[in-house]
C-alpha positions as CSV (number, residue, x, y, z in Angstrom):
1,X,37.8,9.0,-32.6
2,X,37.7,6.0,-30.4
3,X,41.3,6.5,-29.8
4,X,40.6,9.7,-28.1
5,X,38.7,8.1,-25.6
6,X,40.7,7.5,-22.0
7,X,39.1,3.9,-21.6
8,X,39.8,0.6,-20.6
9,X,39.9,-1.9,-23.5
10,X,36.5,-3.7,-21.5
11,X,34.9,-0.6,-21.3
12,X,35.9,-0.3,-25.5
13,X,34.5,-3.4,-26.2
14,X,31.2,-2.7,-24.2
15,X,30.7,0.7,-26.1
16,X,31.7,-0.8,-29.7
17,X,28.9,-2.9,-28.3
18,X,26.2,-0.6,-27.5
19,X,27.3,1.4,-30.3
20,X,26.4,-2.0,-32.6
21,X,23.1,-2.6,-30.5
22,X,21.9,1.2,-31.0
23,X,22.6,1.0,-34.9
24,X,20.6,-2.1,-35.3
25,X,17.7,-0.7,-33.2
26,X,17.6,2.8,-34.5
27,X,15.9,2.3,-37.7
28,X,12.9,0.8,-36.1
29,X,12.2,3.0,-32.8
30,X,14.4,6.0,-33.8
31,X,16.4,6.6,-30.5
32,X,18.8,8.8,-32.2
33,X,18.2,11.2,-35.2
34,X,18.9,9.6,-38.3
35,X,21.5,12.6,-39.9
36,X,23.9,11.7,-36.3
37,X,24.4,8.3,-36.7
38,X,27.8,8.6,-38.8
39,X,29.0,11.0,-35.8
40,X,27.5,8.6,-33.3
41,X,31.0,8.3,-31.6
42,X,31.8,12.5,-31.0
43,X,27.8,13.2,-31.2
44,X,26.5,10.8,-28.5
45,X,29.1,8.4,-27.3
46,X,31.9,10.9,-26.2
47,X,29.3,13.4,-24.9
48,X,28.2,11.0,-22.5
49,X,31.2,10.0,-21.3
50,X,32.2,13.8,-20.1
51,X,28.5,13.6,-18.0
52,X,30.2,10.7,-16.4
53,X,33.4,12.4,-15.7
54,X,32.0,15.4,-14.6
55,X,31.4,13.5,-11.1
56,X,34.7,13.2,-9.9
57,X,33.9,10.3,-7.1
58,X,30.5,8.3,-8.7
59,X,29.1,6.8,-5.6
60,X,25.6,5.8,-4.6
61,X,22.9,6.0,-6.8
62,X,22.7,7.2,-10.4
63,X,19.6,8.3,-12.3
64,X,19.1,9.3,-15.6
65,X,16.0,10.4,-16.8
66,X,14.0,10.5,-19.9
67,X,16.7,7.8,-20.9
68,X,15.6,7.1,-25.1
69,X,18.4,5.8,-26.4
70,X,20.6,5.2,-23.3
71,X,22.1,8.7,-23.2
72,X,23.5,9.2,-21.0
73,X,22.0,6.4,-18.7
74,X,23.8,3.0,-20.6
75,X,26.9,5.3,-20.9
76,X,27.3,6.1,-17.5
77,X,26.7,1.9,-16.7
78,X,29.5,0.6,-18.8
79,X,32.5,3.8,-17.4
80,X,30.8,2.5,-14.0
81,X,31.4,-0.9,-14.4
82,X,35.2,-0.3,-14.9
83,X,35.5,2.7,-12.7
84,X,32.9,2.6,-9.8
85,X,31.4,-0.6,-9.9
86,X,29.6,0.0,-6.7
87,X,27.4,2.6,-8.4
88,X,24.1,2.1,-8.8
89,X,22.3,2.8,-12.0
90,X,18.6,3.6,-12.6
91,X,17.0,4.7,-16.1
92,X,13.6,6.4,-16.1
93,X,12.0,6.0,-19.7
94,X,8.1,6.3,-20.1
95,X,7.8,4.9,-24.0
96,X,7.6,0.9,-23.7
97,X,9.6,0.3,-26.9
98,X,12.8,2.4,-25.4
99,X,12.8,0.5,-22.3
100,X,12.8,-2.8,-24.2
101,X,15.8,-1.3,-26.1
102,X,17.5,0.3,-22.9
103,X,17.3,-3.5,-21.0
104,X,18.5,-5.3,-24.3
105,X,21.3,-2.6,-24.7
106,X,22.7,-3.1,-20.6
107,X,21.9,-6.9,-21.2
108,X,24.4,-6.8,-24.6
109,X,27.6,-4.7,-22.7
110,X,27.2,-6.6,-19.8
111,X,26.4,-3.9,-17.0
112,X,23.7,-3.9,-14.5
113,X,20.6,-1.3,-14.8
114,X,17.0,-0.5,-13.5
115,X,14.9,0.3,-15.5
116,X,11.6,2.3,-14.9
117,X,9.3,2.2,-17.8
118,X,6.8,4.7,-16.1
119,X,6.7,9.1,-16.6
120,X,9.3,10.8,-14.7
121,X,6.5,12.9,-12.6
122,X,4.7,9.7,-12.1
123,X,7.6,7.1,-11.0
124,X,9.0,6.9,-7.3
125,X,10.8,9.2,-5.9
126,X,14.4,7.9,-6.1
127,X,16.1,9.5,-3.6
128,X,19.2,9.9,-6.1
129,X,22.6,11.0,-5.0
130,X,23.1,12.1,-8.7
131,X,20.5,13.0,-11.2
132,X,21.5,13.8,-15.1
133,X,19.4,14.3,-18.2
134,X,20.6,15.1,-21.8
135,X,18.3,16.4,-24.1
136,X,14.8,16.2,-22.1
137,X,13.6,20.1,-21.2
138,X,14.2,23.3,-20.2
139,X,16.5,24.1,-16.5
140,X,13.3,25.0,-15.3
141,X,11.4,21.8,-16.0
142,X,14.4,19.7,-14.6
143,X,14.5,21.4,-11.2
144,X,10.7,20.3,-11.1
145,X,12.2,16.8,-11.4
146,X,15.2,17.3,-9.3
147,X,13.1,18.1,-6.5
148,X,11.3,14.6,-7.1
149,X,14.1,12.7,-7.4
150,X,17.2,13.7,-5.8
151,X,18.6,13.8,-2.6
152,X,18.9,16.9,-0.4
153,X,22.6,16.7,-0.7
154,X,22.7,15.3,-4.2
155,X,24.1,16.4,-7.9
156,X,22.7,17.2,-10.9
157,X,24.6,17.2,-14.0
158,X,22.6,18.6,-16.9
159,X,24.3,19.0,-20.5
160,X,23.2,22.1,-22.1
161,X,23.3,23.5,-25.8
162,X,24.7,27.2,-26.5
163,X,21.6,28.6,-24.9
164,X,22.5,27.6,-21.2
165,X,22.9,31.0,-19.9
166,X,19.3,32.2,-20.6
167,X,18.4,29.0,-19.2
168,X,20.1,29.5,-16.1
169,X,18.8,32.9,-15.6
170,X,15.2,32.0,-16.3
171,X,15.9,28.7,-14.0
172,X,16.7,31.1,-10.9
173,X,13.5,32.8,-11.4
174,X,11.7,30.5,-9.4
175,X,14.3,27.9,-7.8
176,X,18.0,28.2,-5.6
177,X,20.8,26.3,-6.7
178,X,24.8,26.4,-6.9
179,X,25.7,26.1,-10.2
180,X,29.1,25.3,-12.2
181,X,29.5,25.6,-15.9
182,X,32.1,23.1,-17.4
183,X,32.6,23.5,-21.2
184,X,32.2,20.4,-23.5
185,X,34.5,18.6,-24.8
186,X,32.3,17.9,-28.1
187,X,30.8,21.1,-29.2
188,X,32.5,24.2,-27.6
189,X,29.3,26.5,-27.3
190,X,27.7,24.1,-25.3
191,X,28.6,23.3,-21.4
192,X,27.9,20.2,-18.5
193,X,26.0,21.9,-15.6
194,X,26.5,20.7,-12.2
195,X,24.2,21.8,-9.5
196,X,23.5,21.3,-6.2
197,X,21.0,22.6,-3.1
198,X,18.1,22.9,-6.0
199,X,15.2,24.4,-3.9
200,X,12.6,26.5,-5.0
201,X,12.3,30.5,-4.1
């Protein structure tokens, strides 16, 4: 698998890394479910790496929230440090014990990450220039937090199971946005959604 992967030999050695730091931390705070860990590299690792690529020029400010087990938000930090190093990084991550593990995982692949151990309605507004979120809620829910956190002119990039559709229609219910579907890499049902000028109706 990990010769599939279009990365640097650092960037390698930091994900071997995190992929080492998650396995040893997983038993105890259960970041990642237990039945995924022996497709940790297709399932979780590779996944996150398409949310990075879907941004074709990273700049500014990056924040992931409802981070757990640093997917995408750690991911995103170690392709930055090789290819946009200028990019700011900012997890949000309300349960204590995954914050600890989030800090300890940036701390062991060497990248540079804030970390907000507060709930995503509650935390300060982060005026994000990108805004992604794997796994958290519903479209509908993270336009709510989209319009807390991101910047007028600002991306979302939101991977979505084989649902996405109903999602998007139910989404545009009550909010505006552009939308682009780009089909995963990992599971072919599924899709990376990038949106922009989220407003509500």
């Amino acid at each position: 698998m990990t010769a599939a992967l279009n990365v640097s030999r650092e960037t390698m050695e930091r994900l071997k890394t995190f992929d080492a730091t998650l396995q040893k931390w997983n038993p105890r705070i259960n970041l990642v479910s237990k039945s995924t860990i022996p497709d940790l590299w297709t399932r979780h690792i590779l996944d996150s790496i398409q949310v990075f690529e879907a941004i074709t020029d990273p700049k500014g400010h990056w924040v992931d929230i409802g981070s757990g087990g640093g997917l995408p938000g750690v991911i995103v930090a170690i392709c930055a440090a090789d290819k946009a190093p200028d990019l700011s990084v900012t997890l949000i991550e309300s349960d204590q014990r995954k914050s600890a593990f989030l800090r300890t995982a940036a701390r062991e692949c060497g990248v540079k990450i804030n970390v907000i151990s507060e709930r995503i309605e509650a935390a300060a507004a982060q005026s994000a220039d990108i805004l992604s979120a794997r796994a958290l809620a519903d479209l509908s829910q993270l336009c709510e937090f989209s319009e807390r956190h991101l910047k007028k002119d600002g991306v979302c990039i939101f991977p979505k199971g084989g649902n996405w559709k109903k999602e998007v229609d139910n989404a545009l219910q009550q909010w505006r946005f552009e939308w682009e579907a780009i089909t995963s890499l990992t599971e072919p049902q599924a899709v990376i959604l990038k949106m922009k000028g989220v407003e509500r109706v």
